[in-house]
C-alpha positions in Angstrom: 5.9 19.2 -19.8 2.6 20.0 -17.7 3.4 19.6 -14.1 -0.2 18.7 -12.2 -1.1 19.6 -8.6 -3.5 20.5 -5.8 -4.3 23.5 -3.8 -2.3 23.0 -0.4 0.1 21.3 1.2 3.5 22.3 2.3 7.3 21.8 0.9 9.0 20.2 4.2 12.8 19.2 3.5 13.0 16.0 1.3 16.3 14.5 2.7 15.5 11.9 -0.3 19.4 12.3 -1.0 20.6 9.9 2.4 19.3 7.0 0.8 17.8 7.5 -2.9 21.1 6.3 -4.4 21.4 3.2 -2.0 20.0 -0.1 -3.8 17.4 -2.1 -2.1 19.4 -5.1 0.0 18.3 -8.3 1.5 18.3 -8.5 5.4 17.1 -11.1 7.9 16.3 -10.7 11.6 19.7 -11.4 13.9 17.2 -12.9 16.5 16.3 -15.5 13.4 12.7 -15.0 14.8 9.8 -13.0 13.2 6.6 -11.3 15.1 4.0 -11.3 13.0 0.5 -9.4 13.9 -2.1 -11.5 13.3 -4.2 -9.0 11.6 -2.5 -6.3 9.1 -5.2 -4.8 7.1 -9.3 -5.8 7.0 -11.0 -7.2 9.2 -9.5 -8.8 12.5 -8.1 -12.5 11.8 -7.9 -15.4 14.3 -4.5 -17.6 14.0 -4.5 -21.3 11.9 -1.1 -22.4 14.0 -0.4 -22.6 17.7 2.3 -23.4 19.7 4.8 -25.7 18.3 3.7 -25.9 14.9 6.1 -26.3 12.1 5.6 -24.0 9.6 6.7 -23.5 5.5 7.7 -20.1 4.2 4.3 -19.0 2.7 1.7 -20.9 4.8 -1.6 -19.3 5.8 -1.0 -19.1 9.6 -4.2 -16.4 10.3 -7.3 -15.6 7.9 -11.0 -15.2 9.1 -14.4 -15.7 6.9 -15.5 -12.6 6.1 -15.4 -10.5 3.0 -13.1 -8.1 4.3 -10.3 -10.6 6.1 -7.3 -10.9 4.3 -4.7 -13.8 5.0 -1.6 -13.9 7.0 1.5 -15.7 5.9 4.7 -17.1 7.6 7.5 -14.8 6.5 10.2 -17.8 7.4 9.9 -21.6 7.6 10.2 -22.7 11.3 8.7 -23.4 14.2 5.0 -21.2 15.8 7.4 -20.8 19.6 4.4 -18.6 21.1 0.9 -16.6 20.1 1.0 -13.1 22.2 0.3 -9.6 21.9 3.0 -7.5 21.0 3.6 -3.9 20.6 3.3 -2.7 16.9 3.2 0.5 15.2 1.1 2.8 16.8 2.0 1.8 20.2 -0.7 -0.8 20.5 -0.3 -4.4 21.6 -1.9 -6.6 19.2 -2.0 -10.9 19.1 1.4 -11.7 17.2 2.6 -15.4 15.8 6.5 -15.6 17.1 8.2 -18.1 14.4 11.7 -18.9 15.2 13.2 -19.8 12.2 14.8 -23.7 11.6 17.5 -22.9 8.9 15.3 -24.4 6.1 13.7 -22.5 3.4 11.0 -24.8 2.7 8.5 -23.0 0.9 4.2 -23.3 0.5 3.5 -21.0 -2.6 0.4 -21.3 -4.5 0.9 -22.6 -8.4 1.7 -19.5 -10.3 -1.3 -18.4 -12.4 -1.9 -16.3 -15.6 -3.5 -13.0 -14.6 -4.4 -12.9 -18.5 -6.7 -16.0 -19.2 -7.8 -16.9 -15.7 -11.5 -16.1 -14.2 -11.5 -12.3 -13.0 -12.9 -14.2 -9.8 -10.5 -16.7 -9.7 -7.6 -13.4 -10.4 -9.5 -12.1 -7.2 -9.4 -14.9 -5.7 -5.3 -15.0 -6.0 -4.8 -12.1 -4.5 -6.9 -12.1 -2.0 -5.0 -15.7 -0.6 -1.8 -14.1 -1.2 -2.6 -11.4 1.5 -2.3 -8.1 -0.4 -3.1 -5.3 1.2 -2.1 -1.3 0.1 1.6 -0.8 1.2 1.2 2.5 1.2 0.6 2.6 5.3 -3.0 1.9 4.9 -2.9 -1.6 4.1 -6.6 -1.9 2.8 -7.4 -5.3 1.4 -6.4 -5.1 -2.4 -9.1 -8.5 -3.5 -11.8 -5.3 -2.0 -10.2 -2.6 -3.7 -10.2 -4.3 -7.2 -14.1 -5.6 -6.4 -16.2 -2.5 -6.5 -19.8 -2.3 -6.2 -21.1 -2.7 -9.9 -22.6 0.6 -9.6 -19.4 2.5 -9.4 -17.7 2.4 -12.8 -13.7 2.5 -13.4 -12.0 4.8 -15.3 -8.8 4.6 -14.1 -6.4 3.1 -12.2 -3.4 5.6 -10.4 -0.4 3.7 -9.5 0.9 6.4 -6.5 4.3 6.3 -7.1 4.4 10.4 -5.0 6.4 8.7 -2.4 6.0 12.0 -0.5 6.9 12.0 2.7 10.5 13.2 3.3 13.2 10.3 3.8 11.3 7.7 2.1 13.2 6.6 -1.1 11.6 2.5 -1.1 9.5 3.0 -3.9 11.7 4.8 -5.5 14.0 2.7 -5.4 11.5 -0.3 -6.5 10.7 1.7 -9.6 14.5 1.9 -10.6 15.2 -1.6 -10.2 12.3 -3.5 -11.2 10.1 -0.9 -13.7 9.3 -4.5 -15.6 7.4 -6.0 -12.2 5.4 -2.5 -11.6 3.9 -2.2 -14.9 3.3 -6.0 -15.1 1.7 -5.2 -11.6 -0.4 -2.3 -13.1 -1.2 -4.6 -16.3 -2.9 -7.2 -13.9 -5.2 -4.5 -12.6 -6.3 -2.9 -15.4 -6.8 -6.4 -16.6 -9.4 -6.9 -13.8 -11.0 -4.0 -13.7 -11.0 -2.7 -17.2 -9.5 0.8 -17.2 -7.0 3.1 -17.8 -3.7 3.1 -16.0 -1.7 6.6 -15.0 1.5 6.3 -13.1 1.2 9.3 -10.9 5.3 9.9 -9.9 6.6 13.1 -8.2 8.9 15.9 -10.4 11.8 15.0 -8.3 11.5 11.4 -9.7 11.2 12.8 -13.4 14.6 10.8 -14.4 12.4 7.3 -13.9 10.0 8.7 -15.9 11.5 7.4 -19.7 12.6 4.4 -17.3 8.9 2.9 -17.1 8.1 4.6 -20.8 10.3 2.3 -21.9 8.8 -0.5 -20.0 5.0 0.2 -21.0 6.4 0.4 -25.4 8.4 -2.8 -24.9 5.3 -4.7 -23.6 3.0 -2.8 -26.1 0.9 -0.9 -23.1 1.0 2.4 -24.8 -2.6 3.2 -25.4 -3.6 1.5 -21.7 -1.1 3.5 -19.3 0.9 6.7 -19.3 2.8 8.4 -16.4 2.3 11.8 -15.3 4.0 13.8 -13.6 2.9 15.8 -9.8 4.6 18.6 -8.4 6.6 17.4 -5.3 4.6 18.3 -2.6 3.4 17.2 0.6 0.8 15.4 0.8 0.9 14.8 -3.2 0.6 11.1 -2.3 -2.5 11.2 0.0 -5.3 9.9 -2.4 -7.6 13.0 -2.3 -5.2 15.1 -3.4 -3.5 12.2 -6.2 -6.9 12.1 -7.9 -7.4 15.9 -7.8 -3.9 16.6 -9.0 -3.9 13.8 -12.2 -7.6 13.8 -12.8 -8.8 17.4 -11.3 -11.5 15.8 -9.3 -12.7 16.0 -6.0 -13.3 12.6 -4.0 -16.9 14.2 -2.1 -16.5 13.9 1.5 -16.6 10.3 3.4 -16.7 8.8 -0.3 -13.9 6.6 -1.7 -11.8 6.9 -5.4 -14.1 4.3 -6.5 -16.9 7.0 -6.2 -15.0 9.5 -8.3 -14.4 6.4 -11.0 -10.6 5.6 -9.7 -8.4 3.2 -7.8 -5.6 3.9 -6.3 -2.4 1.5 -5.4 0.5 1.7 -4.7 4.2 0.6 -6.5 4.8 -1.9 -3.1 1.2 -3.5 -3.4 1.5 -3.6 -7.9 4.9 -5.5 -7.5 3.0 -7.9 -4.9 0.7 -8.3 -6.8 2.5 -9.8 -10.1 4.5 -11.6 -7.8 1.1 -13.3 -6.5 0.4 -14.3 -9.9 4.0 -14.8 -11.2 5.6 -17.0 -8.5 2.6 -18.0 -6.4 4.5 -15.8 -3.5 2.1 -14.5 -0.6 2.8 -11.0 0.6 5.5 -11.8 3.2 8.6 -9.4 2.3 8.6 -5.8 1.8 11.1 -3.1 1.0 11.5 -0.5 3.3 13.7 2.8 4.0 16.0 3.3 6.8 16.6 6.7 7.4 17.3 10.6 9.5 20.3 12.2 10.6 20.7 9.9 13.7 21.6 6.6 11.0 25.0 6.2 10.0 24.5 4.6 6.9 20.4 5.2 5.5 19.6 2.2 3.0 16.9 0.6 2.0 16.6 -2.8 2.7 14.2 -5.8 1.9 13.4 -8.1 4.9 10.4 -10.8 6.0 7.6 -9.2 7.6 7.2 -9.7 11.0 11.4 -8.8 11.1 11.6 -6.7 14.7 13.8 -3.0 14.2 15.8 -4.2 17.1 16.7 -7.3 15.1 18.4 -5.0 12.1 20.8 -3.4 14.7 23.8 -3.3 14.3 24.2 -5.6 11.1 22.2 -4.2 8.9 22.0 -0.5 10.2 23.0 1.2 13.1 22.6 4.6 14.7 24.1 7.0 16.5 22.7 6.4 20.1 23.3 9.8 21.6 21.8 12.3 18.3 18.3 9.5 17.7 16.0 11.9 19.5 12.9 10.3 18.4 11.8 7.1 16.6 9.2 7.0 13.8 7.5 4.3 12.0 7.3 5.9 9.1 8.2 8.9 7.9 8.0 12.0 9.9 4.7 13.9 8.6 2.6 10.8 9.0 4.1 8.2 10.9 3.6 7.1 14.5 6.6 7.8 17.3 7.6 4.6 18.9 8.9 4.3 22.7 11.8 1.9 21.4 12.4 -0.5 18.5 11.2 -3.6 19.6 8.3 -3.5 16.8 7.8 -5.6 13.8 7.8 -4.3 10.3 4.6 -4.9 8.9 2.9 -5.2 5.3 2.4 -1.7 5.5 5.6 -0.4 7.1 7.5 1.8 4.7 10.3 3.0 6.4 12.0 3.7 10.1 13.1 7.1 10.3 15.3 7.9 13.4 15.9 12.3 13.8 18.0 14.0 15.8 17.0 17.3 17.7 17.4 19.6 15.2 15.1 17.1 12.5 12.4 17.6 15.3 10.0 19.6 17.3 10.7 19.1 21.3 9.4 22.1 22.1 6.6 23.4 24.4 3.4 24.5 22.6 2.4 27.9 23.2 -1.4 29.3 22.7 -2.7 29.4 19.4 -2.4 33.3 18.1 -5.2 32.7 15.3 -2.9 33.5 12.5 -4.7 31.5 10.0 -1.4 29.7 8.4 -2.7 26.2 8.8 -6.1 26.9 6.7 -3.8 28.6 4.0 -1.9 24.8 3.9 -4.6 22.6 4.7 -5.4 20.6 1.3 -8.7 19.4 2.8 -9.9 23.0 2.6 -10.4 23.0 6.3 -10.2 25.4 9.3 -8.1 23.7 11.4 -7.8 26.4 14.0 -11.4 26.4 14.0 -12.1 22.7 14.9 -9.7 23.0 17.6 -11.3 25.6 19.2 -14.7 23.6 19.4 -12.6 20.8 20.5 -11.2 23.1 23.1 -14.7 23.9 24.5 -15.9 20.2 24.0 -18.5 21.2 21.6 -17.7 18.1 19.0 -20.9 18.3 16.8 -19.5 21.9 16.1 -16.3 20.5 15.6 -17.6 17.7 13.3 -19.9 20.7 10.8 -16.1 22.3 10.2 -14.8 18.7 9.1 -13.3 17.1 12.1 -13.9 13.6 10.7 -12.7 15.0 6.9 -9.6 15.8 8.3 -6.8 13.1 6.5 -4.2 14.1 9.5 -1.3 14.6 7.2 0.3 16.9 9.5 0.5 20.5 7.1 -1.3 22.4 10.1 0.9 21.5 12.6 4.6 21.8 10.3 3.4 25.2 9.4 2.1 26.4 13.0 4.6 29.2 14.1 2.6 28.0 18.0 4.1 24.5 17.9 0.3 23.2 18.7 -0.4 19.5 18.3 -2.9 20.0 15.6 -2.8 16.9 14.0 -3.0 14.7 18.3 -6.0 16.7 19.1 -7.8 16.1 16.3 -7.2 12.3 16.7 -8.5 12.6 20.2 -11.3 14.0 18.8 -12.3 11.7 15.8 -12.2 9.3 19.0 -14.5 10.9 21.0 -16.5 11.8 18.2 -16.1 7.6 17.4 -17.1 6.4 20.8 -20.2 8.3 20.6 -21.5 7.1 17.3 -21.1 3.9 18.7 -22.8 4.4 21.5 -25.6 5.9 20.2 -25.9 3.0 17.5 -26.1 0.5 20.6 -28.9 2.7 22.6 -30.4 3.0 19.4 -30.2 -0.9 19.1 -31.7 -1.6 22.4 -34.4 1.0 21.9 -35.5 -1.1 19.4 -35.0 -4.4 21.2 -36.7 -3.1 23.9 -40.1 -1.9 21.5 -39.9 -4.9 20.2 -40.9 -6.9 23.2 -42.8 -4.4 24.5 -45.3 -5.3 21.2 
């Protein structure tokens, strides 16, 4: 059986085994409240609610007008007790809608609709009102995703099912449970976009493999999707290296999969999206993983969005305070380190991982020795050590001609540096210098031509 990969990457410890036999649970905030940003994924939303609103399980409370907005949903029925910014993953505070719950579970689901016979724009237009974004930690708008440009033709569709970074076992679990809802998922896509579907799922997942072969004969899907299997490697599931590994093709720098003839989604957002379509549910739930040494028990649980960390502990999970070193959102090549867990799980919130001392780096960083052992991991084909030197000296066009802004920040360069330097930090600070300047160059640029224009 032909294992498919990319060049790069690292093989950090899985750790899959604290929680990859635990079954995906129900849970529900102890507070009985949810926080929930009023933008996750697209473009920035403004709330439908205020204060002291009742509000159903499922109701729009923020959208905006433009093509790239995608819906926000109450995760519980209840009352709107406050609109305020809140801290969420990534340490920033953002506007939030705080719903304390009333005990009810009225509900305000959409009809359910047949993803088979339906409009492909009314099938668009379903998804986008249900709110689905990727689930996968970018949560890009999936009514965008599945509308390209009619110059870029589909060929196929990649379910990433890679579920690479260590700890994480949610999809995993997902696939286990409910193989019938992912390829129904993957169906609906293919439906809309007319292409193939390929399951991409990591060799240390091969024993689902027959699980969803079974799935795709029973509903006669043989001829339209297959699953493949990737090496396990991180990052197998970043979508550069998913469509090279599967389909041996290189995404051209600052392009999309849609420019190398694929889409991408993940098993979280294909589930949704039969759900949409199914029951008429909005995206207001996810699974997640709750993991690292410091946890007593790991699981994987499936609560309301919006559900604060805090509001899991101790019921549903608890740690051991003295050995939870560091708290990620996320897992720990990609995710964001969070000061405490007073932040909401959002659509695109796969898992809280809480190490201990020895799971982590606390260490001082020393001066890079120019060894060379981040460009032999780096999958983007990049010189990391390189761009941080022009970063260094504050040369950033420099820094931008060895790929500064290609750079996915999936952390190999800084696991395999023997320095302990913050590759993957200063490169952020730089794509935001880099950022800053664009944009003010577009503006001077703008009233440059403002001002010729009067001038005339």
């Amino acid at each position: 059986m032909k294992i498919h990969t990319f060049k790069g990457g690292v093989c950090p410890d899985e750790k899959k085994e604290l929680s990859n036999r635990c079954p995906i649970t129900p849970a529900f905030p102890s507070s009985k409240t949810v926080t929930i940003p009023v933008t996750m994924g697209g473009a920035p939303n403004v709330p439908l609610v205020k204060a002291g609103d009742l509000v159903a399980k499922g109701q729009k409370i923020a959208d905006g007008d433009k093509f790239m907005n995608c819906p926000v949903h109450a995760s519980i029925a209840g009352k709107v007790k406050k609109i305020q910014n809140c801290v969420v993953t990534g340490n920033q505070e953002v506007p939030c809608i705080i719903i304390e719950s009333d005990g009810s579970d009225r509900t305000e689901y959409m009809p359910p609709l047949d993803p088979f016979t339906c409009e492909v724009k009314d099938a668009l237009t379903r998804i986008r009102e249900a709110g689905i974004v990727g689930m996968g930690g970018a949560s890009f708008p999936a009514h965008v995703k599945l509308n390209p440009p009619e110059d870029k033709e589909i060929d196929y569709v990649l379910v990433n099912a890679a579920e690479c970074e260590p700890y994480l076992t949610c999809d995993e679990r997902t696939m286990q449970e409910m193989p019938e809802k992912v390829i129904d998922g993957l169906a609906i896509i293919l439906r809309l976009v007319g292409a193939r579907g390929i399951i991409a799922l990591e060799d240390n997942k091969a024993y689902i493999k027959p699980v969803l072969e079974e799935q795709i004969e029973k509903h006669g899907y043989g001829d339209d999707m297959s699953v493949c299997l990737v090496q396990t490697k991180y990052p197998q599931g970043s979508e550069k290296f998913i469509v090279s590994a599967v389909l041996g093709v290189e995404i051209p720098s600052g392009k999309l999969p849609a420019d190398a003839g694929c889409i991408i989604s993940n098993v979280g957002t294909v589930c949704a999206i039969s759900d949409a379509f199914r029951f008429g549910m909005p995206l207001i739930e996810r699974a997640l993983t709750i993991s690292g040494g410091a946890v007593v028990k790991p699981c994987n649980i499936r609560v309301p969005v919006g559900t604060l960390v805090s509001d899991l502990m101790p019921d549903t999970f608890s740690i051991i305070e003295d050995k939870a070193v560091k708290i990620i959102s996320g897992g720990p090549m990609m995710g964001f380190a969070m000061a405490s867990t007073a932040f909401p799980v959002a659509k695109g919130t796969s898992g809280v991982t809480f190490l201990t001392k020895r799971e982590t780096y606390l260490v001082d960083e020393d001066p890079c020795i120019g060894c060379g052992n981040c460009v032999s991991v780096c999958a983007m084909h990049l010189s990391p050590v390189l761009i941080l030197r022009e970063l260094k000296a504050g040369n950033y066009a420099k820094a931008r001609r060895f790929g500064l802004m290609d750079c996915v920040e999936c952390g190999c360069c800084a696991f395999i540096c023997p320095a302990n330097v913050r590759i993957v930090q200063r490169i952020r600070l730089g794509k935001g210098v880099v950022r800053q300047q664009m944009a003010d160059a577009k503006i001077r640029a703008e009233l440059e031509k403002k001002n010729a224009g009067g001038e005339k």
